[in-house]
C-alpha positions in Angstrom: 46.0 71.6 43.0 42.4 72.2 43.6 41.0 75.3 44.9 38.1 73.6 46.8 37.6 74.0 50.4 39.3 71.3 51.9 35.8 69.7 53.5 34.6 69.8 49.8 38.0 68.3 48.6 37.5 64.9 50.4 33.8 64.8 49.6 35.8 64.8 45.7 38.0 62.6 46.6 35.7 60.2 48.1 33.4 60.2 44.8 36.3 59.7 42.8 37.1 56.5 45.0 33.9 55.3 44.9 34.1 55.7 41.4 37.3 53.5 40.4 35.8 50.9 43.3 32.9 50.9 40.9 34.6 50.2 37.8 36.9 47.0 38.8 33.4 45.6 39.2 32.3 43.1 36.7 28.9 44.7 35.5 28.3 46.4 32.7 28.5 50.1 31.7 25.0 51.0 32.3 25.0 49.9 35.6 28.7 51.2 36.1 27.2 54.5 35.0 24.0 54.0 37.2 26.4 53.5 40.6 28.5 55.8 39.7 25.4 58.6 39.6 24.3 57.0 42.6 27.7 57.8 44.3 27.4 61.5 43.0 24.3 62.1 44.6 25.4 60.8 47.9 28.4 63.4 47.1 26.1 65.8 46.4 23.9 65.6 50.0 27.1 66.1 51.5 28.6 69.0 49.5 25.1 70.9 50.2 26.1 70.0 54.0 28.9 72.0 53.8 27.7 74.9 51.8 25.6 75.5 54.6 28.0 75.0 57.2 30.6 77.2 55.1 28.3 79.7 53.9 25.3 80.1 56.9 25.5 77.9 59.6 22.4 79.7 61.0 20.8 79.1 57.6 17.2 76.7 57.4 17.1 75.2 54.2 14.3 76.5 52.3 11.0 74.9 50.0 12.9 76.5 47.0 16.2 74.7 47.6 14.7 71.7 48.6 12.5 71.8 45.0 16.5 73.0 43.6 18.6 70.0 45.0 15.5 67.6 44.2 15.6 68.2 40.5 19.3 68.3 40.4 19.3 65.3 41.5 16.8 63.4 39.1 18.8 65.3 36.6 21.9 63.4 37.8 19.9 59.8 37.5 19.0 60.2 34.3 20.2 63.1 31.8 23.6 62.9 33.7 24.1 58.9 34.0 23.5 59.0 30.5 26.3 60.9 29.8 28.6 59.0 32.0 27.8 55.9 29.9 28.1 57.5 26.7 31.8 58.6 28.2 33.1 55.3 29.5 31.6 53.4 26.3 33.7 56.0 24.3 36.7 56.4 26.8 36.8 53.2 29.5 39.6 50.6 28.6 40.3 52.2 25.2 42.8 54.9 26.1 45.6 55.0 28.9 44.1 54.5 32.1 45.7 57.8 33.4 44.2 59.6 31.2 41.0 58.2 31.8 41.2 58.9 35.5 42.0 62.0 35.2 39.1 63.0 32.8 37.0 61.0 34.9 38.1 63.0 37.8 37.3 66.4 36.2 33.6 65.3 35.8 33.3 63.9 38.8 35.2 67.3 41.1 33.5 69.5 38.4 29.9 68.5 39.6 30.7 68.7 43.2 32.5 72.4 42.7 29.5 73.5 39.8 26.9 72.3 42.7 28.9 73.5 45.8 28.9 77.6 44.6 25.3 76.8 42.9 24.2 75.8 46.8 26.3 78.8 48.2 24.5 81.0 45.5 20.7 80.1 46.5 21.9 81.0 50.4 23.6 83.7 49.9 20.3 85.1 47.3 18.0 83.9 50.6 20.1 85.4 52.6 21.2 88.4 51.2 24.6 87.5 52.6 27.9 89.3 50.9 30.6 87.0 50.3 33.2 87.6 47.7 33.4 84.7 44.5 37.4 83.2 44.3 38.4 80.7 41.3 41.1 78.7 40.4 44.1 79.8 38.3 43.1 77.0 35.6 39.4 78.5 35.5 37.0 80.4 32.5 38.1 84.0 31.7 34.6 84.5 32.7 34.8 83.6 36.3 38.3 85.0 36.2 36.7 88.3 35.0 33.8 88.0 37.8 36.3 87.9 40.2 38.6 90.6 39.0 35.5 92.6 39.2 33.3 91.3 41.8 30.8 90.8 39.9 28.9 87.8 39.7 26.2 87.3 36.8 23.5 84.6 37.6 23.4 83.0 34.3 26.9 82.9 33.7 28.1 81.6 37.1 26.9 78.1 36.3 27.6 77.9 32.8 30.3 75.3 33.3 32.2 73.5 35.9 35.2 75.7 36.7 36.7 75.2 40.4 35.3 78.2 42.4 33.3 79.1 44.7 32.4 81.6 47.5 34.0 82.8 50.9 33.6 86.0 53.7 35.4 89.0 52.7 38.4 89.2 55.1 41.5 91.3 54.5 44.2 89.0 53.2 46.7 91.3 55.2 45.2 90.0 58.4 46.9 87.2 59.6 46.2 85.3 63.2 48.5 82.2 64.9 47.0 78.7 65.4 47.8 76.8 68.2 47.4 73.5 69.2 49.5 72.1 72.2 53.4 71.0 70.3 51.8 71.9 67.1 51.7 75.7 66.2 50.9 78.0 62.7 52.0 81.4 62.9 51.0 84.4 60.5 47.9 82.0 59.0 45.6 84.5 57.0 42.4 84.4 58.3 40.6 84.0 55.3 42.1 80.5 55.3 42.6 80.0 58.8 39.5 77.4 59.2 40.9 75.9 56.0 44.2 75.0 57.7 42.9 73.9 61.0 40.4 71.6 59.8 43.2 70.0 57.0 45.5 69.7 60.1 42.6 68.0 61.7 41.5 65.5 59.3 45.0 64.8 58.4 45.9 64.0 61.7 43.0 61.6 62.1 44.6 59.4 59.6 47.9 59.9 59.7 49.2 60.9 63.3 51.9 58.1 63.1 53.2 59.9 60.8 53.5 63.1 61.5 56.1 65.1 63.4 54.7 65.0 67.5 56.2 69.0 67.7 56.3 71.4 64.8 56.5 75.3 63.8 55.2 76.6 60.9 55.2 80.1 59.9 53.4 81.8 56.9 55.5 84.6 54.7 54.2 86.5 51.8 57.4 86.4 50.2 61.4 85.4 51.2 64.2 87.8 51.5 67.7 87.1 51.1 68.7 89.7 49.8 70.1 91.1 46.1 72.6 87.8 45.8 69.6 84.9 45.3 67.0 87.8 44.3 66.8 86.0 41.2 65.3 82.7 42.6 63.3 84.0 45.7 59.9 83.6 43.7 60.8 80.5 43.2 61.6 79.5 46.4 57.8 78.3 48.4 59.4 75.9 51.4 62.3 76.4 53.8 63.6 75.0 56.9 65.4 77.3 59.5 67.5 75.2 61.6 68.5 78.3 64.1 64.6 78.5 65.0 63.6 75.1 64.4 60.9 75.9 61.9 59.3 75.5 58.9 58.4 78.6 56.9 56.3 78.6 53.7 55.4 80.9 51.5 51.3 81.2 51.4 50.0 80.1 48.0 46.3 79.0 48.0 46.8 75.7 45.6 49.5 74.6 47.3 49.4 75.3 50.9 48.2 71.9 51.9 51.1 70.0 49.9 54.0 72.1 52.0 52.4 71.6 54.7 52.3 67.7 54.5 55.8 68.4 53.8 56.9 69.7 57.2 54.3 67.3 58.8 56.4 64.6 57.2 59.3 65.9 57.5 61.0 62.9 59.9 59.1 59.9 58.3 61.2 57.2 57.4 60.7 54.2 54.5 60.1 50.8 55.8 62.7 48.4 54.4 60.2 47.1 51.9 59.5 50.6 50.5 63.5 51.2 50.3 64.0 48.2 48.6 61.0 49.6 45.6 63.5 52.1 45.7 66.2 50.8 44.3 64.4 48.3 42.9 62.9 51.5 40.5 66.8 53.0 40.1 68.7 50.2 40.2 71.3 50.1 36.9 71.4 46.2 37.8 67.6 46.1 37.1 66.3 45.4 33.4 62.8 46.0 33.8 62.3 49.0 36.1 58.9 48.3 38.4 56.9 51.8 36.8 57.0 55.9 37.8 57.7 57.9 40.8 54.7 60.0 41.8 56.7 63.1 41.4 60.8 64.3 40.0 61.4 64.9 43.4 59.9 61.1 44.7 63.3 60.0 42.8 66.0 61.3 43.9 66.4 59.2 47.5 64.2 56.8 49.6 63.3 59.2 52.0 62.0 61.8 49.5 60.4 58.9 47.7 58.8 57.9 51.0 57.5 61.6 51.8 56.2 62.3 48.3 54.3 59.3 47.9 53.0 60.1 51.3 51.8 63.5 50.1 50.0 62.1 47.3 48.4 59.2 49.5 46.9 61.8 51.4 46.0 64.6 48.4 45.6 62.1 45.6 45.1 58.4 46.3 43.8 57.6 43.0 46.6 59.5 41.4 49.4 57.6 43.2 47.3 53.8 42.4 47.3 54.5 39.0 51.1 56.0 38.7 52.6 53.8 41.6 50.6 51.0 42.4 53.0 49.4 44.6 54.1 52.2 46.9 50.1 53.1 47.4 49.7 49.5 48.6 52.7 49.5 51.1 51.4 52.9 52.2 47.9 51.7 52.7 49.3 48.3 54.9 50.9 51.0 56.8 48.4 53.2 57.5 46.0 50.8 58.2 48.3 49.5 61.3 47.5 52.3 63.5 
């Protein structure tokens, strides 16, 4: 999973929609590539948005920004949208069209991550703010080795399009609770406690119908049960504890938003068309299976298949279209009944 702030994520997400929207259009490549450039600019405008907001909400955009977005930008129409053409000449209908999403995908996240810290950078120089640079696990060893020794070099920082970016200093060990009427986080770290509220926000926008009314959710660095399962405690990231009717997860910064969709979802229930895509996908009667779960563990009942292709409705939409067309469909007609 992503390592981008979670306002940052759907701004992704929403590019990469626009994207595939784009593509099952009948036009040719150069104009697929122009629209898709124009959709990355409009990503763009909003990814600035939230460096700001994420960065210095007090901060007035400057001339020199300005003059940087504004040739970003015309970079984008031209040298960029070039590119993108030359890729889907050499990619788009000529290899598996998972694997062309998902490279399409890297561009696409990798120019809103590459221009989200480059924003951050330019306020925090203006500035003279100190904020501390985090990357993903799957990043460079050179923004690895920035952050191991934070230390961040100008010219190297935007050498590529690795998934980082940069937040406040706040002690990891500091934890607060978050509270919202029947809905409560215990032991959230700061750091990542406006992270968590605004994903419990946004997701509960969309998918309150969904989602368990009354929930407990506590954080834990690590679980202890002692020396007889002391061999698969780090493997262990979700549990349930019946006595206290709560969920507790261990905190993990790429995968923090997918357990806690899992306790959100925790009750939700397939609709009998769903169940019957099921078995339909299991059956031993069936000749021709109808296509993938989403996940291993989306096959082993209904209800897990129901709660994992919910997950990925809400994380990846155009990862569960491509894998499981069928179940994003009946998910969609569901969603869009609230």
């Amino acid at each position: 999973m992503l390592l981008l702030e979670m306002s940052v994520k759907c701004i992704s997400d929403d590019v990469m929609a626009g994207a595939i929207e784009t593509l099952n259009v009948d036009t040719d490549l150069n104009s697929k590539a122009n629209t898709i450039a124009e959709i990355l600019v409009n990503g763009i405008l909003l990814t600035t948005e939230q460096a700001v907001k994420n960065t210095d909400e007090n901060y007035y955009v400057s001339t020199n920004f300005q003059k940087m977005q504004s040739e970003h930008i015309e970079e984008i129409h031209t040298m960029w949208a070039r590119q993108m053409y030359l890729f889907l000449e050499k990619k788009y209908g000529k290899i598996k069209q998972g694997e062309f999403l998902d490279g399409l995908k890297k561009i696409l996240c990798g120019e809103i991550s590459n221009w989200y810290k480059k924003a951050q950078y330019q306020i925090i120089k203006e500035e003279n703010l100190c904020m501390d640079f985090v990357c993903h696990d799957s990043a460079c060893a050179i923004c690895k080795c920035m952050e191991q020794n934070e230390y961040v070099e100008e010219k190297l920082l935007f050498g590529d399009t690795c998934d980082s970016y940069f937040v406040k200093p706040v002690n990891m060990m500091e934890v607060d609770n978050l509270i919202s009427g029947a809905i409560k986080f215990y032991d959230v770290p700061k750091k990542y406690k406006k992270s968590v509220a605004s994903f419990y926000k946004l997701t509960k926008i969309k998918f309150d119908r969904f989602m368990k009314k009354s929930i407990k959710i506590k954080f834990v660095s690590e679980f202890d049960y002692g020396d007889e399962y002391k061999d698969i405690t780090d493997m262990i990231n979700f549990v349930y504890d019946s006595e206290k009717n709560q969920f507790e997860i261990k905190f993990d910064d790429r995968t923090y938003q997918h357990d806690i969709l899992k306790a959100f979802f925790h009750d939700v229930k397939p609709t009998e068309k769903m169940t019957e895509l099921y078995y339909a996908k299991t059956s031993k009667d069936v000749i021709f299976p109808k296509g993938n779960f989403i996940t291993y563990l989306a096959g082993q009942n209904e209800y897990e298949y129901m709660k994992e292709s919910l997950i990925a409705y809400v994380l990846t939409p155009w990862k569960l279209k491509v894998v499981d067309n069928e179940m994003f469909q009946l998910i969609q007609s569901e969603v869009e009944k609230r």
